[in-house]
MDAnalysis code that builds the backbone (N, CA, C; Angstrom):
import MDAnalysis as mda
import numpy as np

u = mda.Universe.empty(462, n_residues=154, atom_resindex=np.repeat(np.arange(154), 3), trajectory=True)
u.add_TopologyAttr("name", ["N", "CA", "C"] * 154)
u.add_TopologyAttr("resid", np.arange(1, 155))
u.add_TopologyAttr("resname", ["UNK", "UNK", "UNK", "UNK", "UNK", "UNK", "UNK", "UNK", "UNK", "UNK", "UNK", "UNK", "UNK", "UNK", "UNK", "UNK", "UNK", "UNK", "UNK", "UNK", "UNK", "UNK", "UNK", "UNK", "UNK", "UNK", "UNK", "UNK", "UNK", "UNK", "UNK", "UNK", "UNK", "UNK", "UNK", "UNK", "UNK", "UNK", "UNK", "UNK", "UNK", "UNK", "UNK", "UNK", "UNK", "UNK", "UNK", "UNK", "UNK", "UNK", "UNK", "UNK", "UNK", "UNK", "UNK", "UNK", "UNK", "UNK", "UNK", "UNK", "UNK", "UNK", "UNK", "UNK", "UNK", "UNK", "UNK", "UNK", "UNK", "UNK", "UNK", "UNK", "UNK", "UNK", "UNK", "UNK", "UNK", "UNK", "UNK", "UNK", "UNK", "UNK", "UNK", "UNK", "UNK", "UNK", "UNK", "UNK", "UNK", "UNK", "UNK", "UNK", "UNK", "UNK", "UNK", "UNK", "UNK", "UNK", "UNK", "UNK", "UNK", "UNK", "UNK", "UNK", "UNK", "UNK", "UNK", "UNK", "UNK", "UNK", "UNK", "UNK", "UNK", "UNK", "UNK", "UNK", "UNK", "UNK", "UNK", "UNK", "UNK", "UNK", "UNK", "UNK", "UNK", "UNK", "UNK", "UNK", "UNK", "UNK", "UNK", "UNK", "UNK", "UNK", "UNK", "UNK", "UNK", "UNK", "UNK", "UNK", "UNK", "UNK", "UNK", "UNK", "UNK", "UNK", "UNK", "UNK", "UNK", "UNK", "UNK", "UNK", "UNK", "UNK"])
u.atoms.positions = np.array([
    [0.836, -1.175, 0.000],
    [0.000, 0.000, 0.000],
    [0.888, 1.248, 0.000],
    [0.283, 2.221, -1.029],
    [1.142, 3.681, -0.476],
    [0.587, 3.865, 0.728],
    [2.366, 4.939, 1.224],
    [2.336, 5.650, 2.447],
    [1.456, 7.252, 2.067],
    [0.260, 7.771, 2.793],
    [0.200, 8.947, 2.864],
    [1.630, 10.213, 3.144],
    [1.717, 11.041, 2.451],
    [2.090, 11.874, 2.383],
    [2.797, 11.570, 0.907],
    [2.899, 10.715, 0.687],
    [3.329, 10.361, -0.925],
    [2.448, 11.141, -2.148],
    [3.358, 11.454, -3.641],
    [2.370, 11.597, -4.632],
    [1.479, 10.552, -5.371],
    [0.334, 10.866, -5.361],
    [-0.719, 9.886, -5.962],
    [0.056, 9.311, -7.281],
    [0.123, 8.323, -7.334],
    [0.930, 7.886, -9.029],
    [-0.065, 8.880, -10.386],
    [-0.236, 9.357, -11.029],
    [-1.126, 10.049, -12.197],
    [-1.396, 8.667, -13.425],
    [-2.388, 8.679, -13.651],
    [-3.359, 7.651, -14.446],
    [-4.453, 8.346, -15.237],
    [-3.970, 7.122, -16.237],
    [-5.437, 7.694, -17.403],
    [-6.200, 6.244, -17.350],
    [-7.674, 6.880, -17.479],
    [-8.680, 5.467, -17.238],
    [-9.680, 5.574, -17.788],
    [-10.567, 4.991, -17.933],
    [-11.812, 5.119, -18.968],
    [-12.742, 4.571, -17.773],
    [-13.973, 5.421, -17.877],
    [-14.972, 5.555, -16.580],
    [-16.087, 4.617, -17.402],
    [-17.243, 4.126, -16.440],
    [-17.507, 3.106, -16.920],
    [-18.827, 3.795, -17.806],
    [-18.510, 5.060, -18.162],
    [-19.593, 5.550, -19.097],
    [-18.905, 5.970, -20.157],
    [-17.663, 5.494, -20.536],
    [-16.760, 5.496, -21.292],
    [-15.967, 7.108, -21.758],
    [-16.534, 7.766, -20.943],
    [-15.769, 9.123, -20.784],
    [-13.817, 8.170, -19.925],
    [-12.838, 9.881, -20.887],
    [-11.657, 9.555, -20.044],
    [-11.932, 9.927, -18.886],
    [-10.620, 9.769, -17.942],
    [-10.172, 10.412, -16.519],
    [-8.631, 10.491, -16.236],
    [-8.453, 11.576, -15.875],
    [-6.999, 11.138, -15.656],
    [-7.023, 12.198, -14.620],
    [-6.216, 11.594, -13.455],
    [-5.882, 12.010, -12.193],
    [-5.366, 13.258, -11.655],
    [-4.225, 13.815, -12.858],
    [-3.769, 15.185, -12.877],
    [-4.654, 16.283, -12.994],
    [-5.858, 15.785, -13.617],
    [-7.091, 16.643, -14.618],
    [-7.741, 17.219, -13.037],
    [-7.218, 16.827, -12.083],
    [-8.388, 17.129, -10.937],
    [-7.448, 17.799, -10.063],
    [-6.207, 17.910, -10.642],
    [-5.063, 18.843, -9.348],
    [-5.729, 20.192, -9.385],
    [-5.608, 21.043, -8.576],
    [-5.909, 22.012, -8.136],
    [-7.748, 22.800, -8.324],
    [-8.474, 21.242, -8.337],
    [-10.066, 21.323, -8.412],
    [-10.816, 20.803, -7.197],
    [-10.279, 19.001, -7.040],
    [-10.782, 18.461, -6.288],
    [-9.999, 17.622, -5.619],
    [-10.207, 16.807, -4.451],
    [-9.966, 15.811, -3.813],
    [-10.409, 14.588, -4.501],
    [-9.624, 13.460, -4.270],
    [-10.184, 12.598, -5.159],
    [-10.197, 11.511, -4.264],
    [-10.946, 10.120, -3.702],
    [-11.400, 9.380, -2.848],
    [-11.192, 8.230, -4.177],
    [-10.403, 7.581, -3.974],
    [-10.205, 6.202, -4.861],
    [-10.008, 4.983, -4.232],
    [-11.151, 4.211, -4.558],
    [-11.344, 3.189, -3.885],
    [-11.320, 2.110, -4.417],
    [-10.462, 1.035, -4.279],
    [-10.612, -0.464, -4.528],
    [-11.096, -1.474, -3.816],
    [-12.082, -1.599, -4.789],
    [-12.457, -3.376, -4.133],
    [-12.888, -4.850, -4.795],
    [-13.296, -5.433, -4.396],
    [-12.721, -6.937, -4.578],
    [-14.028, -6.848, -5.890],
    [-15.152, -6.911, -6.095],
    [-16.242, -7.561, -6.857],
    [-17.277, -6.668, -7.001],
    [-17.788, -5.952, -7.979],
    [-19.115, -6.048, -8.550],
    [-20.141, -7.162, -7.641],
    [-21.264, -6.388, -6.953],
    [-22.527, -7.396, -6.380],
    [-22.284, -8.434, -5.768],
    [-21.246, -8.227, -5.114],
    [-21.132, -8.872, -3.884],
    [-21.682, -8.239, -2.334],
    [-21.560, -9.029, -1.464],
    [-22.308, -8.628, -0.274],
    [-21.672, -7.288, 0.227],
    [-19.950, -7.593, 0.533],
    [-19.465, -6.185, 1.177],
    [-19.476, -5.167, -0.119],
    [-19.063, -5.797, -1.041],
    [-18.482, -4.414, -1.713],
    [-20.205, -3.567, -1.990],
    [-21.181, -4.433, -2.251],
    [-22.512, -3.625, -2.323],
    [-22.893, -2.624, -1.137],
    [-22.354, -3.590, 0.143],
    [-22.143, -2.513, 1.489],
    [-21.267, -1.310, 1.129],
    [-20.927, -1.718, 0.656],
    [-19.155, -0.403, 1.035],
    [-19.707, 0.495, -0.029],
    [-20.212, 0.286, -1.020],
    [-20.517, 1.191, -2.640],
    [-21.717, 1.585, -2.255],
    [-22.254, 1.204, -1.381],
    [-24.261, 1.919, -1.229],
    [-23.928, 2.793, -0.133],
    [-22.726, 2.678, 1.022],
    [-22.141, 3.501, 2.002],
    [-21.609, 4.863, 1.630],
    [-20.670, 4.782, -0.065],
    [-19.979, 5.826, 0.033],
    [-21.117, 6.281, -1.004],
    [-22.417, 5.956, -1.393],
    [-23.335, 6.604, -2.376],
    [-24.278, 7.436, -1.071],
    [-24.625, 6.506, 0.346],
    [-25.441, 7.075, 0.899],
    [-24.496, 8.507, 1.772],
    [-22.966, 8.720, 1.503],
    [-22.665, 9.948, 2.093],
    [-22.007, 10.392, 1.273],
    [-22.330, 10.188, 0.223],
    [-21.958, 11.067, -1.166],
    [-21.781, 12.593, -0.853],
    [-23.000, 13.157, -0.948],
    [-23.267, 14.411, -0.288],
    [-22.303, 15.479, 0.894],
    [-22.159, 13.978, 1.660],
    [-21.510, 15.476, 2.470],
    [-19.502, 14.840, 1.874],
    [-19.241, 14.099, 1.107],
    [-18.206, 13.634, 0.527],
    [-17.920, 14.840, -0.793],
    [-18.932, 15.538, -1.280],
    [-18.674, 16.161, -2.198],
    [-18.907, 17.266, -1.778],
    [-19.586, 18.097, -0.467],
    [-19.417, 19.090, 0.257],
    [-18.115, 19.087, 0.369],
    [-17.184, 18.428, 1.156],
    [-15.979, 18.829, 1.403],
    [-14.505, 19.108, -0.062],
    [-15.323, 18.848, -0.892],
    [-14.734, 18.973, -1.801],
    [-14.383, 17.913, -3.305],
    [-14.600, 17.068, -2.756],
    [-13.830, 15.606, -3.157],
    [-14.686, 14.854, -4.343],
    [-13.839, 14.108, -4.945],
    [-14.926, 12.904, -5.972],
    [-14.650, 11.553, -5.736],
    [-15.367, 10.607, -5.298],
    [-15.369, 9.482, -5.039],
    [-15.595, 8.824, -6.395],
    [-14.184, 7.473, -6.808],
    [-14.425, 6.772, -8.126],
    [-13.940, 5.483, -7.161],
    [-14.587, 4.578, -8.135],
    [-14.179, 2.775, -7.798],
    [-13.668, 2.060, -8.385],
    [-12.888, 1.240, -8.091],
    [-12.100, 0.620, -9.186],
    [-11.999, -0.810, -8.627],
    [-12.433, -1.547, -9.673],
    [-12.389, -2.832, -9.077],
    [-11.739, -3.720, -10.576],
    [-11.757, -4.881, -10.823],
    [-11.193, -5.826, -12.298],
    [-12.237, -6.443, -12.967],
    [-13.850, -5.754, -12.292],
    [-14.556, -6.224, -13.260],
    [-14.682, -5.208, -14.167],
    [-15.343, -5.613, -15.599],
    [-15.566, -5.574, -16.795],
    [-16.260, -4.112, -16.987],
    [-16.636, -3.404, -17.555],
    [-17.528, -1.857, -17.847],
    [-18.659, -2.384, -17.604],
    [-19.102, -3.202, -18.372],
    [-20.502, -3.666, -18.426],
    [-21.105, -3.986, -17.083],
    [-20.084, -5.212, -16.366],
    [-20.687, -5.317, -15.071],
    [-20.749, -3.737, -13.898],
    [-19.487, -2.964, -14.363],
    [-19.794, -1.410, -13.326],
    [-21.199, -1.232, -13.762],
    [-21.573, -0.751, -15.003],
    [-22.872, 0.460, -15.093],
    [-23.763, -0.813, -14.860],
    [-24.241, -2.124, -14.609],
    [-24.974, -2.662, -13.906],
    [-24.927, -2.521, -12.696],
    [-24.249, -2.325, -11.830],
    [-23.461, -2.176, -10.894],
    [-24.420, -0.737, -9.934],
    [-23.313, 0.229, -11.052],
    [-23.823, 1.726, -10.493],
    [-25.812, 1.342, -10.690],
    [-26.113, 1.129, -11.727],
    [-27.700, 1.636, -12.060],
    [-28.052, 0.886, -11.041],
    [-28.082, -0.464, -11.211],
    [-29.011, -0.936, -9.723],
    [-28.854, -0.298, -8.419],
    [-27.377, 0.262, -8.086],
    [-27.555, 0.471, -7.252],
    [-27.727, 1.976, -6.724],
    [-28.030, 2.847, -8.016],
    [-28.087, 4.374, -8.125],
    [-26.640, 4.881, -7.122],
    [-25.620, 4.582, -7.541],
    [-24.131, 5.256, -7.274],
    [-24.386, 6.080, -8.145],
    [-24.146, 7.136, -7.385],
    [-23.449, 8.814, -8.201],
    [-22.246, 9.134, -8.465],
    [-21.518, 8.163, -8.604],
    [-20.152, 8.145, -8.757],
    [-19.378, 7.040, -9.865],
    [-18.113, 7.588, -10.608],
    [-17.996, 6.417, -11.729],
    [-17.416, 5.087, -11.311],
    [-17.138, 4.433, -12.043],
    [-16.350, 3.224, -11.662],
    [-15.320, 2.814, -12.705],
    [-14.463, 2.250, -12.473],
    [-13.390, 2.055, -13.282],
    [-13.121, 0.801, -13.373],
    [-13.061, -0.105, -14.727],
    [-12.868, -1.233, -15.156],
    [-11.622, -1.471, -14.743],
    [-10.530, -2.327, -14.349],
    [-9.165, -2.474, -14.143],
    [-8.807, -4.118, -14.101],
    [-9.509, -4.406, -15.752],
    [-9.331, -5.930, -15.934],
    [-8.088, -6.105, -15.873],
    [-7.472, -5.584, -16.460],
    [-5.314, -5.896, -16.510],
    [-4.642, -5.423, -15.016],
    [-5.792, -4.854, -14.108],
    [-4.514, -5.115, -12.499],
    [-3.695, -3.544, -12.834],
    [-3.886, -3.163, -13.868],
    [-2.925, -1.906, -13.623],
    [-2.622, -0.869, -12.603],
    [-4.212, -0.401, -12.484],
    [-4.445, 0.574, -11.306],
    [-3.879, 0.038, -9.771],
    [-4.310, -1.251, -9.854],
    [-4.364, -2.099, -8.234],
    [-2.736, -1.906, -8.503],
    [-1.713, -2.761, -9.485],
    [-0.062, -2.493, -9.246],
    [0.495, -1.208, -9.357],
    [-0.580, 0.074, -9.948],
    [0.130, 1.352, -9.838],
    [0.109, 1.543, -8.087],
    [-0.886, 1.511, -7.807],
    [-1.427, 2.134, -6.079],
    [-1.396, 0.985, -5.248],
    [0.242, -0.125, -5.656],
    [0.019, -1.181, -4.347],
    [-0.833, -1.808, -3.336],
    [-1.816, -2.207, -4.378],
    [-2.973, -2.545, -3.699],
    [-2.764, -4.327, -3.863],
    [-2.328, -4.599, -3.173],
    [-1.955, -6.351, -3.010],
    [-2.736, -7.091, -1.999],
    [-3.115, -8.244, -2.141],
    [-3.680, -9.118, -1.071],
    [-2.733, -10.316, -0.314],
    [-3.250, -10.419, 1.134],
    [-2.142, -11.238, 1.341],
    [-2.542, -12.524, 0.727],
    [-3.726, -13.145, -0.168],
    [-3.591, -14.229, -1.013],
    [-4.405, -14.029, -2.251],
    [-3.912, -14.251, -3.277],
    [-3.845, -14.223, -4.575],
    [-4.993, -14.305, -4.788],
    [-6.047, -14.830, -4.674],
    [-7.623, -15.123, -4.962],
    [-8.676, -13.662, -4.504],
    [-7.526, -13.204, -3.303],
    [-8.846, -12.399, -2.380],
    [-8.192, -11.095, -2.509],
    [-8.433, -10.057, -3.603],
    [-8.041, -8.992, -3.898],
    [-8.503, -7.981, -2.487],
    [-7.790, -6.942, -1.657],
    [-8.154, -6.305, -0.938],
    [-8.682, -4.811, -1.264],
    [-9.458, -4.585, -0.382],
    [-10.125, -3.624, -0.037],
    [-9.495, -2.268, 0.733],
    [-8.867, -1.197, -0.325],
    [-7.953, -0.292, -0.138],
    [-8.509, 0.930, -0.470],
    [-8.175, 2.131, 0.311],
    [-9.360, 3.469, -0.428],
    [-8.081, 4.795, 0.111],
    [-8.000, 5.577, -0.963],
    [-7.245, 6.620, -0.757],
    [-7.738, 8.088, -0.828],
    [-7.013, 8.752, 0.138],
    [-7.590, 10.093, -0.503],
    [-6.550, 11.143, -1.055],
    [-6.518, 11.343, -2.473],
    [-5.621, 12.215, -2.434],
    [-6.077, 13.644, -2.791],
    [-5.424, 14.561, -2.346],
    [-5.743, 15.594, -2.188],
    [-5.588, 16.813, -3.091],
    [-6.203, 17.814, -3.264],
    [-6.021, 18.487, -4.613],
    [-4.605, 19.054, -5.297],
    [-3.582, 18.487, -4.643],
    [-2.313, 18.798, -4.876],
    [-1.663, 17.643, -5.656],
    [-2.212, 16.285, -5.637],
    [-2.047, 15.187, -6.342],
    [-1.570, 14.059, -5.354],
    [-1.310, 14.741, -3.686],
    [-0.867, 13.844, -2.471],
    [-1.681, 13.513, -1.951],
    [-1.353, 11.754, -1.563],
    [-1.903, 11.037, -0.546],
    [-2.008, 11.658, 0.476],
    [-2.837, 11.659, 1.242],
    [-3.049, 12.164, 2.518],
    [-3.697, 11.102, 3.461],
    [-4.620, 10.237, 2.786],
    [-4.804, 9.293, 3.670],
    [-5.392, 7.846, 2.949],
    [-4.267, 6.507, 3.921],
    [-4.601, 5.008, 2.750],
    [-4.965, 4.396, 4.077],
    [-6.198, 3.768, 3.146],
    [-7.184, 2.722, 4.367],
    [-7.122, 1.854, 3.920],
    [-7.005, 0.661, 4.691],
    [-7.402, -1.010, 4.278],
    [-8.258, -1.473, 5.467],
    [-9.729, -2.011, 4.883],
    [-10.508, -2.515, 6.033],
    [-10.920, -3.745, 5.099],
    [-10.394, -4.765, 4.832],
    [-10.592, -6.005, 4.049],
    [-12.003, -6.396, 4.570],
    [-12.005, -6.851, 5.733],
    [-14.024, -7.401, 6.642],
    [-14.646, -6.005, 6.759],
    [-14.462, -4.932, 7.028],
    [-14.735, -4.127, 8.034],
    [-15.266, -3.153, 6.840],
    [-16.007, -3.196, 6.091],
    [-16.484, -2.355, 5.305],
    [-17.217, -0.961, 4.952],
    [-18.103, -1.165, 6.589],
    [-18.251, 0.227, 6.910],
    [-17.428, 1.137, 7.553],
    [-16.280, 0.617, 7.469],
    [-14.898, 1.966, 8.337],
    [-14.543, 2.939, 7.094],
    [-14.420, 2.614, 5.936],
    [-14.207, 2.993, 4.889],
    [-14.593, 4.664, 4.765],
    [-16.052, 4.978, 4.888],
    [-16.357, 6.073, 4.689],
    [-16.192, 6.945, 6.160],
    [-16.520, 6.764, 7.229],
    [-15.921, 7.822, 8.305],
    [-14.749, 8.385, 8.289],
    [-13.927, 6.946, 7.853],
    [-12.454, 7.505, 7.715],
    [-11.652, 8.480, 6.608],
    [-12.562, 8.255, 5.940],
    [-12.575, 8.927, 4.055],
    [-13.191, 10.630, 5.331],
    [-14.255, 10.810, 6.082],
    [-14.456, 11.926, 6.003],
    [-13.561, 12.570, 7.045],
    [-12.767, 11.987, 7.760],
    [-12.511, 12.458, 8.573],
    [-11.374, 12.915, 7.969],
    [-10.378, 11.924, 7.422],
    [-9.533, 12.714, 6.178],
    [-9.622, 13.765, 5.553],
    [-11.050, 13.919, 5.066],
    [-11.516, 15.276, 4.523],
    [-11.639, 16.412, 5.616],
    [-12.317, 15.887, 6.116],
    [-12.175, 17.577, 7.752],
    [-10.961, 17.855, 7.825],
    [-9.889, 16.944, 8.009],
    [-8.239, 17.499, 8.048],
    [-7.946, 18.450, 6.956],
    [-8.283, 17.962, 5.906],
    [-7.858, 18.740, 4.309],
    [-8.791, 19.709, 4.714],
    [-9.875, 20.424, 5.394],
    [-10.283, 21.831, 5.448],
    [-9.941, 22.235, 6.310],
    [-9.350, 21.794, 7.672],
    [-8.910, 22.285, 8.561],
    [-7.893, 22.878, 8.500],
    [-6.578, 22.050, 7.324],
    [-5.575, 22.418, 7.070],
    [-5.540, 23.747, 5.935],
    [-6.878, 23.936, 5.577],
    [-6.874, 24.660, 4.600],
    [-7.451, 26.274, 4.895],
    [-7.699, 26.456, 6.594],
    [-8.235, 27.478, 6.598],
    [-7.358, 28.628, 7.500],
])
């Protein structure tokens, strides 16, 4: 996993509405909340993705854009997002790229982990979470990260 205070690696990606993205495009706009996890419609990750949709709101008050990135397919994201009305994109990452740019490793090969960063409108980590079971820690900790980035900012 990156260490916070590190620079976010910069990436170009295709969102699962087939618009680009690339990471630099958001320096000096927004915060960016990038989150990996294991599966499309599974039990946690549907927890963890209906969590950071149900505090979307005050996630994009503080500034920030929440995207997901997991190794399933486009098709399965926008099934994904629509059923589950996410306001936020998702990112296909069938080839592992994103997960080996942002050291996102599992300790066994089958069970991809559950890693969420925030980097901040400067292009730095500021804060890397891993809650593999623990799925609802994900977003408190994402905001509390964010209160720091306005605290630090005023």
């Amino acid at each position: 996993m990156l260490k916070p205070g590190t620079p976010a690696p910069d990436f170009t990606a295709t969102l699962d509405d087939g618009t680009p993205f690339r990471l630099s495009d958001e320096r000096g706009k927004r915060h960016v909340v990038l989150y990996f996890y294991p599966k499309d419609f599974t039990p946690g990750c549907t927890a963890q993705a209906c969590s950071f949709r149900d505090n979307y709101d005050a996630i994009r008050a503080k500034g920030a854009v929440v995207i997901g990135v997991s190794a399933d397919d486009a098709d399965s994201h926008v099934r994904f997002r629509e059923r589950h009305e996410l306001p936020f994109p998702l990112i296909a990452d069938t080839d592992g790229r994103l997960r080996d740019l942002y050291d996102v490793k599992g300790w066994l090969p089958f069970l991809p982990p559950r890693v969420t960063y925030v980097i901040d409108k400067e292009g730095i980590i500021r804060a890397a979470l891993r809650h593999d079971l623990r799925v609802g820690a994900h977003v408190p900790e994402v905001l509390e990260a964010l209160e720091r980035l306005e605290a630090a900012a005023r």
